[in-house]
C-alpha positions in Angstrom: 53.5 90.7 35.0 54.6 88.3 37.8 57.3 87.0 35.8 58.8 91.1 35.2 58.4 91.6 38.9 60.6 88.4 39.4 62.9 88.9 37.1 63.5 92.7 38.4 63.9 91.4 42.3 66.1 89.1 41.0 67.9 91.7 39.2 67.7 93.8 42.3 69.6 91.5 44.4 71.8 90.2 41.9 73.7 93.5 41.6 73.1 94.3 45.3 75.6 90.8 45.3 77.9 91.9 42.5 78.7 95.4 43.8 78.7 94.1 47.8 81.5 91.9 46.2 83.4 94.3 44.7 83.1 97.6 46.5 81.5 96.6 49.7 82.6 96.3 53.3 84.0 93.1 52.7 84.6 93.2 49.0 87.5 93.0 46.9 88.9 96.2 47.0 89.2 96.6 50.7 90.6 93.0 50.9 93.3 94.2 48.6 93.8 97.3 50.6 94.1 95.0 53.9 96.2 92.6 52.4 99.0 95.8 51.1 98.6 96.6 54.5 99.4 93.5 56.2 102.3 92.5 53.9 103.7 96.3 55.0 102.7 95.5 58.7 105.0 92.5 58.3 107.9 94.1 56.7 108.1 96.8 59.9 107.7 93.8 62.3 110.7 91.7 60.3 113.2 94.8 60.3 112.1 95.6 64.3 113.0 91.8 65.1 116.0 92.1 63.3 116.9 95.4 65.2 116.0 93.5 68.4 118.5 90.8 67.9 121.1 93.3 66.8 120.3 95.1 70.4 120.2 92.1 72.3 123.6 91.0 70.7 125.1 94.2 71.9 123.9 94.2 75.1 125.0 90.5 75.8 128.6 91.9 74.8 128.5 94.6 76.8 127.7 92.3 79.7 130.0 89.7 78.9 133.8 91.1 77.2 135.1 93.9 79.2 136.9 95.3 75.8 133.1 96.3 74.3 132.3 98.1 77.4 135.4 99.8 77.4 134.9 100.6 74.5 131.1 102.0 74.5 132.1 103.9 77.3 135.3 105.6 75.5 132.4 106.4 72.7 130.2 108.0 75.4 133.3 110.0 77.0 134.1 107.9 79.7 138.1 107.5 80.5 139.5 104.9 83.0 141.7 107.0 85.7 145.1 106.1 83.5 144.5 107.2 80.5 144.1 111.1 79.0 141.6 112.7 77.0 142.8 113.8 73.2 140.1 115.6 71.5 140.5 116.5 68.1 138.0 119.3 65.9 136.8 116.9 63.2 133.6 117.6 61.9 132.0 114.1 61.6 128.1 113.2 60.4 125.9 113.0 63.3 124.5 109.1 63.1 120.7 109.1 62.2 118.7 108.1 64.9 117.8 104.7 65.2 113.8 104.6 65.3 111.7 102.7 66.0 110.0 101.3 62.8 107.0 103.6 61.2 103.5 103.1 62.3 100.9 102.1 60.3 97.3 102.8 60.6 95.0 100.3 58.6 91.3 101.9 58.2 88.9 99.6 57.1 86.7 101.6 55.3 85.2 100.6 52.1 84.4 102.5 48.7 80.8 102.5 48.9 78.2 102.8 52.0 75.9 99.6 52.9 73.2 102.2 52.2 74.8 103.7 48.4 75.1 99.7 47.8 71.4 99.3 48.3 70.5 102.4 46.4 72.6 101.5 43.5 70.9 97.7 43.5 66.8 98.9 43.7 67.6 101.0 41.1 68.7 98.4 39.3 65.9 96.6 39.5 63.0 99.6 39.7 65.3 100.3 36.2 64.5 96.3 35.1 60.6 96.3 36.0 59.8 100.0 34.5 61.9 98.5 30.8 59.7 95.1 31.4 56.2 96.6 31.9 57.4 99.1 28.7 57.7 96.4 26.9 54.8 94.0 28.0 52.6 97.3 27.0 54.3 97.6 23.5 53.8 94.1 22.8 50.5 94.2 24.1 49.4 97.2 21.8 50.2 95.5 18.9 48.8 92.6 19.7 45.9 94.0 20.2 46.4 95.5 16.5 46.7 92.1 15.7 43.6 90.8 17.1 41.4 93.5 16.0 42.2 92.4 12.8 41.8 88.3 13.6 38.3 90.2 14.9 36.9 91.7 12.2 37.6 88.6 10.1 36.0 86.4 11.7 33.2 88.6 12.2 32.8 89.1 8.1 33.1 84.9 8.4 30.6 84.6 10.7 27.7 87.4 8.9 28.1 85.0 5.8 27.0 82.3 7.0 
């Protein structure tokens, strides 16, 4: 009996282990879920740096070569006093607007509860120690059969003599 009631605690806490690994708080699947995450998290930081340095190049020529912010300001509608406005109907494609990367929300949740987890493992092992005492009283039955039998020989045995 001790040795079923070991061997179903042990059970118990072996699959408590097993599915915490897997589907628990910390367990595989919400690693994997982080680590998608992260490696997207990265990509959006990469393409904002590489926006940054574009914006920081433009604005360090704006600063610097008089042609550039001549130019910019030509694009905004800005004339210098000599020169004359020409404007001209053509239907152009607005530019999209630039944004500013996409957010992205990481929620570490994981696919089971602490609390299913726990369920799911004494189960487990109320499921181990109800199929071990089933069978200790199975095998106990018949060997009991078996001694009766052992018993009523050796009682003929012992009326002989």
């Amino acid at each position: 009996m001790k040795r079923i009631l070991l061997i179903a605690c042990w059970i118990a806490v072996a699959s408590y282990c097993a599915v915490s690994a897997v589907w628990g708080p910390s367990g595989l699947v919400v690693t994997r879920r982080a680590t998608e995450t992260a490696a997207a998290m990265r990509g959006n930081i990469d393409e904002l740096a590489r926006r940054n340095e574009r914006y920081a190049a433009e604005l360090e020529s704006l600063r610097g070569a008089p042609e550039a912010t001549a130019l910019e300001a030509r694009s905004l509608g800005y004339l210098a006093s000599d020169e004359v406005a020409v404007r001209l109907d053509l239907e152009t494609e607005p530019a999209p607007p630039a944004e500013a990367g996409r957010l992205l929300e990481y929620e570490g949740t994981s696919a089971l509860a602490e609390a299913r987890i726990k369920d799911i493992a004494a189960a487990a092992g109320m499921a181990v120690l109800l199929a071990g005492m089933a069978l200790k009283a199975a095998g106990s039955a018949r060997t009991g059969r078996k001694r009766g039998g052992q018993r009523e020989i050796l009682v003929q045995e012992a009326s002989r003599t």
